[in-house]
DRENDO-1510 file (C-alpha; in Angstrom, 1 decimal, always signed):
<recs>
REC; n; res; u; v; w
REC; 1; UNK; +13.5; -8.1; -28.7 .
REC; 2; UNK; +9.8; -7.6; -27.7 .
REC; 3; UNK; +8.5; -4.4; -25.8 .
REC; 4; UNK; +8.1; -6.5; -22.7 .
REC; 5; UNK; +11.9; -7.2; -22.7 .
REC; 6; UNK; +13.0; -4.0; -23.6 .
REC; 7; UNK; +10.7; -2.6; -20.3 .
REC; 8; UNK; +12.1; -5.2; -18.3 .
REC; 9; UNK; +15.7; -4.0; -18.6 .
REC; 10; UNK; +14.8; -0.5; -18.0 .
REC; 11; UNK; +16.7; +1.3; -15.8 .
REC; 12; UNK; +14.2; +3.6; -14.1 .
REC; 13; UNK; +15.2; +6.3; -10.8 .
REC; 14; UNK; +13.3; +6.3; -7.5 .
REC; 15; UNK; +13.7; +9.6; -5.8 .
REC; 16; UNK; +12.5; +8.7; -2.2 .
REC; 17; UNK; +12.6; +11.8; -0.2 .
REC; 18; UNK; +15.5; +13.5; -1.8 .
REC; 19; UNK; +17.6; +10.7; -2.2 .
REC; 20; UNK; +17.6; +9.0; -5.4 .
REC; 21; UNK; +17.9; +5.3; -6.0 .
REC; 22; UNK; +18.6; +3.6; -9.6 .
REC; 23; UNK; +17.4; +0.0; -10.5 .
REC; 24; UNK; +16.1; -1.8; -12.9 .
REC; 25; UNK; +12.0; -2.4; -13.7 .
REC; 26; UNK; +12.2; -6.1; -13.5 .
REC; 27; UNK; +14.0; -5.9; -10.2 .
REC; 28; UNK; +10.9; -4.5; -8.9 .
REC; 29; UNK; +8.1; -6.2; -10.4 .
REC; 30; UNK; +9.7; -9.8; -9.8 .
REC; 31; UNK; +7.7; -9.0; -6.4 .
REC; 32; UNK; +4.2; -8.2; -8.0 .
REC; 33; UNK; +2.5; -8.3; -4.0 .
REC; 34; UNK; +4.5; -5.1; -3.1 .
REC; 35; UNK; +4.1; -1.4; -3.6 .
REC; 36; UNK; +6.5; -1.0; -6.2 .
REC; 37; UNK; +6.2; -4.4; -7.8 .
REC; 38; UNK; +1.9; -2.9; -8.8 .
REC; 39; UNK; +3.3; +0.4; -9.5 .
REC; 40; UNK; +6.0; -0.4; -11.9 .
REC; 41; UNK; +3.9; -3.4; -13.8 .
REC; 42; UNK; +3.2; -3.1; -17.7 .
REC; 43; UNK; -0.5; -1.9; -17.2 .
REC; 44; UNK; +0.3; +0.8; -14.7 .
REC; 45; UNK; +2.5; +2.3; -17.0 .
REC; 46; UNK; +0.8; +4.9; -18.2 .
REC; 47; UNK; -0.5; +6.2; -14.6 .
REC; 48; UNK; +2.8; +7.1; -13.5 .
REC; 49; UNK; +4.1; +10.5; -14.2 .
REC; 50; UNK; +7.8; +10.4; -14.2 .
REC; 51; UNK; +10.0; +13.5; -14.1 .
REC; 52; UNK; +12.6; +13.8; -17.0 .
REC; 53; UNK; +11.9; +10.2; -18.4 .
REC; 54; UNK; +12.3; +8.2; -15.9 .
REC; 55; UNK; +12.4; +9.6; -12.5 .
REC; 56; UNK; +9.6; +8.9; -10.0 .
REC; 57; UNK; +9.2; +10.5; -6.8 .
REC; 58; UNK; +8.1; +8.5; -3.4 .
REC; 59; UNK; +7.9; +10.8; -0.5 .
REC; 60; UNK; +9.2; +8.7; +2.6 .
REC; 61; UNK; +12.1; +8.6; +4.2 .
REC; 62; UNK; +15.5; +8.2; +1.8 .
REC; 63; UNK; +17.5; +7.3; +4.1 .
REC; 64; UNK; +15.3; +3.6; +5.0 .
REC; 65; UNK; +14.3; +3.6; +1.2 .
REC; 66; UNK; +18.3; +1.6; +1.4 .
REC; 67; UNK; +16.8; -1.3; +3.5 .
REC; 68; UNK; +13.6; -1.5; +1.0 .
REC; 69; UNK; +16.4; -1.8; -2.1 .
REC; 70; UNK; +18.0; -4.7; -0.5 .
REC; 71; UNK; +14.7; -6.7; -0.7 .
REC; 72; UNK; +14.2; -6.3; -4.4 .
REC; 73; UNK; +17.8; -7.2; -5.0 .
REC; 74; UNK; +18.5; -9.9; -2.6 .
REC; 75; UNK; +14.9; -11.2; -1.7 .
REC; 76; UNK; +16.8; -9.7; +2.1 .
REC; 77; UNK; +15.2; -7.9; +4.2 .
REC; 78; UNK; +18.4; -6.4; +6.5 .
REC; 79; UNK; +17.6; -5.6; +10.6 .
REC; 80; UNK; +17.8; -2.6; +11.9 .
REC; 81; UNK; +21.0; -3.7; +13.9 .
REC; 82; UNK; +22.7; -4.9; +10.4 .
REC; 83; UNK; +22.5; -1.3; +9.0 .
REC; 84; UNK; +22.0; +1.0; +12.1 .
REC; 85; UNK; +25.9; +2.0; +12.0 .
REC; 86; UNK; +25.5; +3.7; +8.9 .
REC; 87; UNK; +21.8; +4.6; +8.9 .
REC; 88; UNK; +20.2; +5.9; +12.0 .
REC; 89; UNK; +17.2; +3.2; +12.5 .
REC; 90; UNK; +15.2; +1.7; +14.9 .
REC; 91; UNK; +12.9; -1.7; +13.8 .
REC; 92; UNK; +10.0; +0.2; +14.4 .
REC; 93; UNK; +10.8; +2.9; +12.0 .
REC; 94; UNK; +11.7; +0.0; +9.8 .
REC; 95; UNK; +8.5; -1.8; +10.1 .
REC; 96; UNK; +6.6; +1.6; +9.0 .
REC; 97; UNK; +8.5; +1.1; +5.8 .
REC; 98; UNK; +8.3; -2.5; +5.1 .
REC; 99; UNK; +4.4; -1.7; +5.8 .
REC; 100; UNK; +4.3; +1.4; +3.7 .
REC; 101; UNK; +6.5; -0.7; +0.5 .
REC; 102; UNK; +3.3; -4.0; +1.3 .
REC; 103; UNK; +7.1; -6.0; +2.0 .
REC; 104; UNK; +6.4; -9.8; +3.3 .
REC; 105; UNK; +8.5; -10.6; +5.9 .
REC; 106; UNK; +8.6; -14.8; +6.3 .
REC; 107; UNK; +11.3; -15.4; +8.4 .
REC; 108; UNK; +9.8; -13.5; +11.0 .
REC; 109; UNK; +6.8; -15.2; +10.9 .
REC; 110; UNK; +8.8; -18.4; +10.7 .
REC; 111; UNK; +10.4; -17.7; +13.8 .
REC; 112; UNK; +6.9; -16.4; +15.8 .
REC; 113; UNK; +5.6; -19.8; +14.4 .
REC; 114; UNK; +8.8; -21.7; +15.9 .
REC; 115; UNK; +8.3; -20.0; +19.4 .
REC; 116; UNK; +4.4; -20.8; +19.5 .
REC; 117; UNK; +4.6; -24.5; +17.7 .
REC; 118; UNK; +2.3; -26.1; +20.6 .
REC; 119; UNK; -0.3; -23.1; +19.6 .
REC; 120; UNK; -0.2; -23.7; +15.5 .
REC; 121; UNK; -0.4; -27.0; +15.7 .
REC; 122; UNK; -4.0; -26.7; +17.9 .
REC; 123; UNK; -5.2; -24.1; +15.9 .
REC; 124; UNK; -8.5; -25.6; +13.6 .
REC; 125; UNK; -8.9; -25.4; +9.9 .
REC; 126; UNK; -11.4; -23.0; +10.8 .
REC; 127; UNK; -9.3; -20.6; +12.2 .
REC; 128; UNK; -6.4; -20.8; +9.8 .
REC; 129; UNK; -9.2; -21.0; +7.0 .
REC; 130; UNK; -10.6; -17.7; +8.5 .
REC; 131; UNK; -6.9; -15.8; +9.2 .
REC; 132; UNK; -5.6; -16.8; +5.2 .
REC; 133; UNK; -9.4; -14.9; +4.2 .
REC; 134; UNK; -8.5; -12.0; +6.1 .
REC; 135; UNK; -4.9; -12.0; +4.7 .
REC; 136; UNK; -6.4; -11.9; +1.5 .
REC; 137; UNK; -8.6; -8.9; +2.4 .
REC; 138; UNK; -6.1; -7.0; +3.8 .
REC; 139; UNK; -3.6; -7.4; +0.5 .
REC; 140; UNK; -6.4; -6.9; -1.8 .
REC; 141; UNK; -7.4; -3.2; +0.3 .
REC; 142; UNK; -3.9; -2.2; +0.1 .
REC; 143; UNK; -3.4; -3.3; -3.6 .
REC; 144; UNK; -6.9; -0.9; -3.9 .
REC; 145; UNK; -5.1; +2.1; -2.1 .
REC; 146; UNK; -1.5; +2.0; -3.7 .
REC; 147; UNK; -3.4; +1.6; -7.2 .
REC; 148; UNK; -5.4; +4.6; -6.4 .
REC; 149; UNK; -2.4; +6.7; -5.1 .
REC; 150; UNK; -0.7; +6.1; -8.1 .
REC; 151; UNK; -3.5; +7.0; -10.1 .
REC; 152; UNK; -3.4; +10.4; -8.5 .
REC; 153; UNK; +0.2; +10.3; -8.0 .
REC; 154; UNK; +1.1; +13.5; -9.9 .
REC; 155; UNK; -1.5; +15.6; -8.3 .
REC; 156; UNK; -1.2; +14.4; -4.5 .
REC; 157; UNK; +2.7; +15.5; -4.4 .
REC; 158; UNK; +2.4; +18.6; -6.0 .
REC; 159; UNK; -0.9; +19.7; -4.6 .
REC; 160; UNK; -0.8; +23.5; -2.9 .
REC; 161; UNK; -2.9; +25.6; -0.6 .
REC; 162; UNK; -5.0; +23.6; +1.8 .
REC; 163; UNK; -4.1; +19.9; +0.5 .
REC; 164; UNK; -5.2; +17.0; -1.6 .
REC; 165; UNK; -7.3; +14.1; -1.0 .
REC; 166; UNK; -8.2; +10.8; -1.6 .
REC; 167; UNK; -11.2; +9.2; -0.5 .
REC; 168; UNK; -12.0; +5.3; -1.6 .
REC; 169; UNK; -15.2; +4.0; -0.8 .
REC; 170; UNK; -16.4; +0.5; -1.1 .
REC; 171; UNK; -19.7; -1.6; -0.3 .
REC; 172; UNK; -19.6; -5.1; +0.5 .
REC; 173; UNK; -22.9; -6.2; +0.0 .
REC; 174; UNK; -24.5; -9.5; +2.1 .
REC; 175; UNK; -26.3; -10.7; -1.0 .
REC; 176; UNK; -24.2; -13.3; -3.3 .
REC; 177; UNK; -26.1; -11.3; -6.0 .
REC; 178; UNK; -24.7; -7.9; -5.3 .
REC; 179; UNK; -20.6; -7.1; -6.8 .
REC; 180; UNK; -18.5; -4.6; -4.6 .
REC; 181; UNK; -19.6; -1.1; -5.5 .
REC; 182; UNK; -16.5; +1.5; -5.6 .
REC; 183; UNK; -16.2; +5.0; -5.5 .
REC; 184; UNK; -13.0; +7.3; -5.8 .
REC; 185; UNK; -13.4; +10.9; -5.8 .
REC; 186; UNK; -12.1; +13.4; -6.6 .
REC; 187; UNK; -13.5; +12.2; -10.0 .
REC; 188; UNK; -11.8; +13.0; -13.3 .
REC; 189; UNK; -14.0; +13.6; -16.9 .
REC; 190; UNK; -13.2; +11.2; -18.9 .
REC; 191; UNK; -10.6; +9.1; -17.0 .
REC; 192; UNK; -11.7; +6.6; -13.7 .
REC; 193; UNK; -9.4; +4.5; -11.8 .
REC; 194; UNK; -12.1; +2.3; -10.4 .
REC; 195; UNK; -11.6; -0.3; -13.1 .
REC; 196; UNK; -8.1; -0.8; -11.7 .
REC; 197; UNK; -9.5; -1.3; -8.1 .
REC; 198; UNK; -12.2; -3.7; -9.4 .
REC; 199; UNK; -9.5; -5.9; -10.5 .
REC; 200; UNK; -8.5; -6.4; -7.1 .
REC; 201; UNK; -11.9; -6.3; -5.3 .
REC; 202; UNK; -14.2; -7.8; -7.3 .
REC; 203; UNK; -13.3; -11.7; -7.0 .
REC; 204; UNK; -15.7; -14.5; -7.2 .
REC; 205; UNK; -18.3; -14.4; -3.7 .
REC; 206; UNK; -15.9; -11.8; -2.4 .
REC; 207; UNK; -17.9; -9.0; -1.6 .
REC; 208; UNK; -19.9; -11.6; +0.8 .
REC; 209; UNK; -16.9; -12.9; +2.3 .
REC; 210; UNK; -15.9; -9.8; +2.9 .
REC; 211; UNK; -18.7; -8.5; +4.5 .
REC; 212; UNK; -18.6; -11.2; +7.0 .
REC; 213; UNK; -15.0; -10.8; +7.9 .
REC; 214; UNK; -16.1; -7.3; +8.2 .
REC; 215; UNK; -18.6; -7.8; +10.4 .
REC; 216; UNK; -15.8; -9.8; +12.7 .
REC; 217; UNK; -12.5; -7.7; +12.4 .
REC; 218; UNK; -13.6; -4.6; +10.6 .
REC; 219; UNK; -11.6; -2.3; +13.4 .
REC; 220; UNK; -8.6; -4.9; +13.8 .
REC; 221; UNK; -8.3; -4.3; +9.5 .
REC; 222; UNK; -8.8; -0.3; +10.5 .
REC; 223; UNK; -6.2; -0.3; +12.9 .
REC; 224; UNK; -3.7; -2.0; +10.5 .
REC; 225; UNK; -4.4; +0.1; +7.7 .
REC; 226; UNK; -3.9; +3.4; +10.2 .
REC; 227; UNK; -0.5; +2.0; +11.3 .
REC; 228; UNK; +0.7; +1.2; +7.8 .
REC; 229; UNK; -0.7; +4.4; +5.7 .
REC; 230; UNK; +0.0; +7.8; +8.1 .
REC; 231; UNK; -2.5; +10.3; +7.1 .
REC; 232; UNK; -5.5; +7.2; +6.0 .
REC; 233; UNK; -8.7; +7.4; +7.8 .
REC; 234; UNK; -10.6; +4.4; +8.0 .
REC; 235; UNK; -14.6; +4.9; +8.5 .
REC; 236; UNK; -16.8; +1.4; +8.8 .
REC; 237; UNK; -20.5; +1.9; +8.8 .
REC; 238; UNK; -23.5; -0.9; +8.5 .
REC; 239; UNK; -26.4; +0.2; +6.5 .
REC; 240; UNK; -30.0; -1.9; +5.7 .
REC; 241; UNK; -31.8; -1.1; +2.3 .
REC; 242; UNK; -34.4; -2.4; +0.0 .
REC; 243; UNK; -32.8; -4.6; -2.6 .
REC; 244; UNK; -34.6; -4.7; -6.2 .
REC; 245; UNK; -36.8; -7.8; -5.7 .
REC; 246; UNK; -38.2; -5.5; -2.3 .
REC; 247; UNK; -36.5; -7.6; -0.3 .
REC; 248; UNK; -34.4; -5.9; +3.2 .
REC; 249; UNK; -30.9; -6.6; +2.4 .
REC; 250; UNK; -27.4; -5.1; +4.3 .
REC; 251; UNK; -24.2; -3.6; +2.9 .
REC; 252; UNK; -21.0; -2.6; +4.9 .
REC; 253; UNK; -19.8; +0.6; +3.1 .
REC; 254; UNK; -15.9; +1.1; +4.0 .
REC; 255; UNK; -14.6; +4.6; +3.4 .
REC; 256; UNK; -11.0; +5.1; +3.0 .
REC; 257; UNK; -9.8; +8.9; +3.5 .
REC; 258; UNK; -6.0; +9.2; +2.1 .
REC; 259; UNK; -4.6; +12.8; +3.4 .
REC; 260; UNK; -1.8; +14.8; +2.4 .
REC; 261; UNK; -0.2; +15.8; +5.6 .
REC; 262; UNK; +2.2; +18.7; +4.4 .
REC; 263; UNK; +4.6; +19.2; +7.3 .
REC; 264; UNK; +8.2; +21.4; +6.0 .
REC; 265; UNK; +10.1; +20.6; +9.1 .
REC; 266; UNK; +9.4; +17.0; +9.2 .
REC; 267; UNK; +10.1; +16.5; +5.1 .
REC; 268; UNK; +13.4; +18.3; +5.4 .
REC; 269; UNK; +14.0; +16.1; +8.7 .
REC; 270; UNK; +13.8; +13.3; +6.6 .
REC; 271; UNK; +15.3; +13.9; +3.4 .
REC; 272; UNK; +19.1; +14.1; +2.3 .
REC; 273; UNK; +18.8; +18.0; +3.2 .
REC; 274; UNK; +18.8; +17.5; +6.8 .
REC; 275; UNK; +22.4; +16.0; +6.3 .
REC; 276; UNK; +23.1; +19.6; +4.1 .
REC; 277; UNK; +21.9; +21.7; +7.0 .
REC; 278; UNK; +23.9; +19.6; +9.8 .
REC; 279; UNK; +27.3; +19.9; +7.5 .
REC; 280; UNK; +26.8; +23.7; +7.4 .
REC; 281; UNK; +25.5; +24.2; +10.8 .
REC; 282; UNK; +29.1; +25.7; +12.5 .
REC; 283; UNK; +29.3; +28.7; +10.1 .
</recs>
């Protein structure tokens, strides 16, 4: 049986918040678009930092971390009203997490394009040409942040004293000529994860596409990135310069502030040891 086999069947623990899960790899990267599905693939293997083998720790909630599960083994997402008897959850909370976890959610936008038929079928190539461009932007940002949380994975959760941070800066440049310049600090001797995020960001003409869909929706794709990451810090800026031939060329340079917002009560809130404190309260 080849390694790729063998890694496939391997029964790895996810230890969301205090609550631990147990599944297999494959489960999760048979959805390579998600969170999980780019952490757990082959070539991220050696970023991760598991604890006694194969434990990984993801701090969100546990207890929603059940609804996530589903998805990977059923291709399911359940509602909030199918699972709210035995988990305490509203379908906004729920939404955070299928953000957070970069979960698809097609039947609901089946259904939205069900209700609004007259509107989809008026809307121009141009339009739907323009919304699958930004879709792709979107992904390909979030597929940059998870890679580089992972990357620093170890030393963002166990981080002490006033914090950890990531910062992720890109320049889309308005010249075909010009590739996607990335910086990540803090920076590590010897070890870089920008060639991981260069995967993702530097496609063919992307940086030009992007900087024209920045130009048009740069605070909508802020916003979104806000809601779905708690703690990011989006920071747009457009800048002129004087490319090499002389000539005045523009950039927009996209910074991309990750912090670790350490809060006790709200951590043992939502963990398993809020159920432990609630057990004992009467005594």
């Amino acid at each position: 049986m080849s390694n790729i086999k063998c890694n496939a069947k391997e029964r790895i623990i996810l230890n969301v918040g205090g609550i631990k899960y147990e599944t297999f790899r494959s489960t999760l990267t048979a959805y390579p678009e998600t969170m999980l599905g780019t952490m757990f693939e082959e070539r991220n293997k050696s970023l991760l930092h598991p604890i006694n083998g194969n434990e990984y720790y993801i701090d969100r909630n546990g207890r929603l971390f059940y609804c996530i599960l589903q998805f990977y083994r059923t291709g399911r997402i359940p509602s909030a009203d199918q699972v709210k008897c035995s988990i305490p959850i509203t379908q906004e909370e729920l939404d955070a997490e299928l953000d957070y976890f970069m979960i698809p959610r097609p039947k609901r936008l089946l259904s939205k394009k069900c209700t609004n038929n007259k509107q989809t079928a008026q809307l121009s190539l141009r339009s739907r040409t323009i919304a699958a461009e930004l879709d792709d932007l979107v992904t390909s940002l979030k597929t940059a942040i998870n890679r580089a949380i992972i990357y620093f994975q170890k030393r963002f959760i166990m981080s002490k004293g006033v914090g950890f941070n990531i910062t992720l800066e890109i320049s889309f440049y308005a010249s075909d000529r010009m590739q996607p310049s990335i910086t990540v600090l803090p920076t590590i001797i010897g070890k870089s994860p920008v060639p991981l995020i260069a995967e993702v960001i530097n496609k063919p003409a992307f940086g030009t596409r992007a900087y024209v869909l920045l130009n048009g929706f740069g605070d909508k794709i802020g916003e979104h990135l806000e809601e779905s990451y708690p703690g990011l810090c989006w920071d747009l800026n457009w800048f002129e310069y004087y490319n090499d031939s002389g000539s005045l060329d523009s950039k927009y340079r996209v910074r991309i502030q990750i912090c670790d917002d350490f809060d006790y009560e709200e951590i043992i809130k939502n963990c398993c040891l809020s159920a432990t404190s609630l057990k004992y309260s009467y005594y």
